[in-house]
C-alpha positions as CSV (number, residue, x, y, z in Angstrom):
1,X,-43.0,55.3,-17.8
2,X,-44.7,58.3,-17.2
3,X,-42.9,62.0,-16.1
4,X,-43.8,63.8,-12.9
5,X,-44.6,66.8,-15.3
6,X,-47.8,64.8,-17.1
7,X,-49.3,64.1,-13.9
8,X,-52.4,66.4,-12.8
9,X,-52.2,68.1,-10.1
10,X,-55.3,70.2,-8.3
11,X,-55.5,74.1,-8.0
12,X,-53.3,73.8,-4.8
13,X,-50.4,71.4,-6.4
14,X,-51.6,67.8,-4.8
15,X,-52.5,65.1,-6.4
16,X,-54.2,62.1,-4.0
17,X,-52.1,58.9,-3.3
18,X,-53.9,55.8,-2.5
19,X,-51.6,53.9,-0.3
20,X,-51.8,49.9,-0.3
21,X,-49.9,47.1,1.4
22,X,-48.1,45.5,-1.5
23,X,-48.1,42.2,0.6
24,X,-51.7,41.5,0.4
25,X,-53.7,44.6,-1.0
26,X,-55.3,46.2,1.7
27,X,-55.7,49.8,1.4
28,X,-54.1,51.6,4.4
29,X,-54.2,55.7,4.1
30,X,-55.1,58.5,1.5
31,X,-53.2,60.9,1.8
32,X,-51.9,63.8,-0.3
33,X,-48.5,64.4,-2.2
34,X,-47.1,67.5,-4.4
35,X,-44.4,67.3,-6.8
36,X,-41.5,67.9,-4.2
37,X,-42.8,64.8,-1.8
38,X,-43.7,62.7,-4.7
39,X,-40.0,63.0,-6.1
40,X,-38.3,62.9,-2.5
41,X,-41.1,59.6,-2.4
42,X,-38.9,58.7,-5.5
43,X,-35.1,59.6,-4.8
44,X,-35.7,57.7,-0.9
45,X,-38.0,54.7,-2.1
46,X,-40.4,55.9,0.9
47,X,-43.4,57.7,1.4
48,X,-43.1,61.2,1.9
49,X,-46.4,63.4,1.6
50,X,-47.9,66.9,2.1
51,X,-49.4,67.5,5.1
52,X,-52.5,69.9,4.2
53,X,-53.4,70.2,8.1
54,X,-49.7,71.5,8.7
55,X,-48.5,72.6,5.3
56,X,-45.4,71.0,5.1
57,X,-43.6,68.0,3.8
58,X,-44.5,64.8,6.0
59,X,-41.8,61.6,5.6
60,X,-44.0,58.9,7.0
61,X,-41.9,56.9,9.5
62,X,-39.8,59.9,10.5
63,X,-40.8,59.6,14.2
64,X,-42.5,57.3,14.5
65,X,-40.4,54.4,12.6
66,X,-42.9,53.2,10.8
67,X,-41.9,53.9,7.5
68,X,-43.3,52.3,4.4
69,X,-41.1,51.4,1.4
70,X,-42.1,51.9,-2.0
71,X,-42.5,49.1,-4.3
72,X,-44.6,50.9,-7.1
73,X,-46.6,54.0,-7.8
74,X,-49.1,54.3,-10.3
75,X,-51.4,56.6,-11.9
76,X,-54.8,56.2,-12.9
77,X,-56.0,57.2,-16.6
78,X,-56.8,60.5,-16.0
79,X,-53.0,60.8,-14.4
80,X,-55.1,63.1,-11.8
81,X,-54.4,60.2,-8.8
82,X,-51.7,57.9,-7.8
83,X,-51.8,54.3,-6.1
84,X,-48.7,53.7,-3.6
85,X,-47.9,50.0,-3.1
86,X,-45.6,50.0,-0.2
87,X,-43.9,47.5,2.4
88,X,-44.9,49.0,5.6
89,X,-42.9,48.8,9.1
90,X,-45.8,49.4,11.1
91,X,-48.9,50.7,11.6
92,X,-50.5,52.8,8.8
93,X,-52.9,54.9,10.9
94,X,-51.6,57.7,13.6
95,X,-54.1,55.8,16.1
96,X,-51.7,52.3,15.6
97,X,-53.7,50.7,13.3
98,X,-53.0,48.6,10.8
99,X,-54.7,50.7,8.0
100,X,-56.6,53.9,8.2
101,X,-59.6,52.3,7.0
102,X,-61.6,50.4,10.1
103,X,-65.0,52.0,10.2
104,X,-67.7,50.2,8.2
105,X,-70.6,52.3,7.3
106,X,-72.5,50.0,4.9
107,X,-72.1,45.9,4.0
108,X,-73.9,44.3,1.7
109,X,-76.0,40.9,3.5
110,X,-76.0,38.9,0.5
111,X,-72.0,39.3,-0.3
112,X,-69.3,38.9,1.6
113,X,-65.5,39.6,1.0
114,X,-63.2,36.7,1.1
115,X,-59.8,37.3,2.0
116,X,-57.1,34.8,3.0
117,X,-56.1,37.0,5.7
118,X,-59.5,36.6,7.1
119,X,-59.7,33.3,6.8
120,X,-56.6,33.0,9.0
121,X,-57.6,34.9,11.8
122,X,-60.6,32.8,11.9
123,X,-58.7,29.6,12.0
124,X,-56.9,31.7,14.5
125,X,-60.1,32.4,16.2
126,X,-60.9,28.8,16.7
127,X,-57.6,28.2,18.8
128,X,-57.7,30.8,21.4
129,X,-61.6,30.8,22.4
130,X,-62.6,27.5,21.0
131,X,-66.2,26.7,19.7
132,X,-67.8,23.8,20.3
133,X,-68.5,21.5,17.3
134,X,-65.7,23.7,15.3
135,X,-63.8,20.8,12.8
136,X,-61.1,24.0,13.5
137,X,-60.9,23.6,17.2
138,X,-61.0,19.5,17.1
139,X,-57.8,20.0,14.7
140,X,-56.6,22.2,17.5
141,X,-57.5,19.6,20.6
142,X,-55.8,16.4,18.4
143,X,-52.9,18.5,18.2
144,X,-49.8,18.9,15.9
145,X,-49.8,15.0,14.9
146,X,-53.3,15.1,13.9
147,X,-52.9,18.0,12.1
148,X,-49.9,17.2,9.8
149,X,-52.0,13.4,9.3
150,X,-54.8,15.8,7.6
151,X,-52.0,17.8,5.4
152,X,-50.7,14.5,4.4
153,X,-54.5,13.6,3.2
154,X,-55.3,16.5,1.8
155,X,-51.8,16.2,-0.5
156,X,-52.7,12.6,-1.3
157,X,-56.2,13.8,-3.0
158,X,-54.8,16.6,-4.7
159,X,-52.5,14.7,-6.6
160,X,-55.3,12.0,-7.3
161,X,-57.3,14.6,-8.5
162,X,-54.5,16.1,-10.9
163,X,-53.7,12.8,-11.9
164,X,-57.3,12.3,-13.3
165,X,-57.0,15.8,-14.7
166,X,-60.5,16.9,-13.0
167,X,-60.1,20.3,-12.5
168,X,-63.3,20.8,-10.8
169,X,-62.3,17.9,-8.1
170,X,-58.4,19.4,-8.1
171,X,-59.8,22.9,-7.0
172,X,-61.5,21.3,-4.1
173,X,-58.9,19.6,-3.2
174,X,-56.3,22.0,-3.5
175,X,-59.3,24.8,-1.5
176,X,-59.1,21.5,1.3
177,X,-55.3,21.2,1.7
178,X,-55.1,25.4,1.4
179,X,-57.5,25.5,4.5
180,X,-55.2,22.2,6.5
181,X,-51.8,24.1,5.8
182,X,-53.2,27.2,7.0
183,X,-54.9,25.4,10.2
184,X,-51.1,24.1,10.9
185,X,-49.2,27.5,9.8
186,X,-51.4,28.8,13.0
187,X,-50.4,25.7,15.2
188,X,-46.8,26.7,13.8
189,X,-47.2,30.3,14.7
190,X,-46.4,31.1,10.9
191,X,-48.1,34.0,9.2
192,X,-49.4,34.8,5.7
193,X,-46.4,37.5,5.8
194,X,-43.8,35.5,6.0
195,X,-45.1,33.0,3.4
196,X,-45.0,36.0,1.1
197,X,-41.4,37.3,2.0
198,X,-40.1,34.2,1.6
199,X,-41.5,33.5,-2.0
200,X,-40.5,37.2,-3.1
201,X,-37.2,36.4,-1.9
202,X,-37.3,33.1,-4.3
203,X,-38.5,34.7,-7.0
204,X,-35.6,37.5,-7.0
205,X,-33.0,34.1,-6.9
206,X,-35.1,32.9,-9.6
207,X,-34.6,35.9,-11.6
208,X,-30.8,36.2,-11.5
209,X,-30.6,32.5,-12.0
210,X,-32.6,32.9,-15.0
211,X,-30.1,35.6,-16.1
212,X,-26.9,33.9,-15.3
213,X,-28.4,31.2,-17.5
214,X,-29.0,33.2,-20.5
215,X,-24.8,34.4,-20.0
């Protein structure tokens, strides 16, 4: 684990800090620490920064609430920048946003970033201003009963597939039921957020029962 002392920091003592949701790696701010906010950052487990426009410390959250916890920080190879991952309370961006990061300036035609994240407000989408022809919004119109019939499917096939051991046909099945349980986490008004708090809270369980066994 690397000391504060072999990190680089510029002619004015600030090194940049990449801050990223840890919950589903979206980059939210740059922003700018020294040594005293990166080891206040350290002693509170949140992010505390230099504010070059004001030139002083800056504890993000401190009136506005939204603080944003630390769950790593890491430098790159040239120990001359540092990525933040951090459990955030709110909005990243002074203008309530959810990250800093909002304005497009170029995007490529021939690829396009998948995220599950956007894949979910899509389903979401297809719910509140439904399309016409959508297989989404006929899921929607059936209703909850139709919904869980599909889940129930899609399991059925996955487990055919596994069974077989054909990976290619167990990916698109397990892509198929993916898609289904997200289309009914929406119905259930369950996000991606709390599918990940709950498994980090498993695998922290897991972890001590792991070490109780080994006792």
């Amino acid at each position: 684990m690397l000391n504060i002392d072999e990190l680089k920091f510029d002619e004015k003592g600030l090194i940049p800090a990449v801050v990223v949701d840890a919950e589903n790696g979206k980059v939210l701010t740059l922003a700018y620490m020294n040594k005293e906010s990166l080891r206040i950052s350290m002693e509170k487990g949140l992010t505390c920064f230099w504010s070059r426009s004001r030139q002083e410390l800056w504890l993000k959250g401190e009136t506005s609430g939204n603080y944003q916890h630390i769950v790593s920080i890491t430098a790159d190879c040239d120990r001359d920048a540092l990525v933040v991952k951090v459990e955030k309370d709110g909005p990243a961006c002074h203008l309530g946003t959810e990250s800093c990061f909002g304005e497009t300036v170029w995007e490529s035609e021939e690829r396009h970033e998948f995220t599950l994240e956007g894949l979910l407000e899509l389903i979401r989408g297809r719910k509140t201003e439904k399309k016409e022809g959508s297989y989404t919004t006929y899921l929607f119109e059936k209703g909850l009963d139709k919904i869980l019939k599909k889940v129930g499917e899609e399991s059925t096939e996955v487990i055919i597939a596994a069974k077989d051991r054909d990976r290619k046909e167990t990916v698109y099945e397990i892509a198929d039921l993916t898609y289904h349980v997200m289309v009914l986490m929406v119905e259930a008004g369950i996000s991606l957020q709390d599918i990940h708090r709950e498994l980090a809270s498993r695998h922290v369980i897991d972890h001590k029962v792991k070490q109780e066994k080994m006792t």
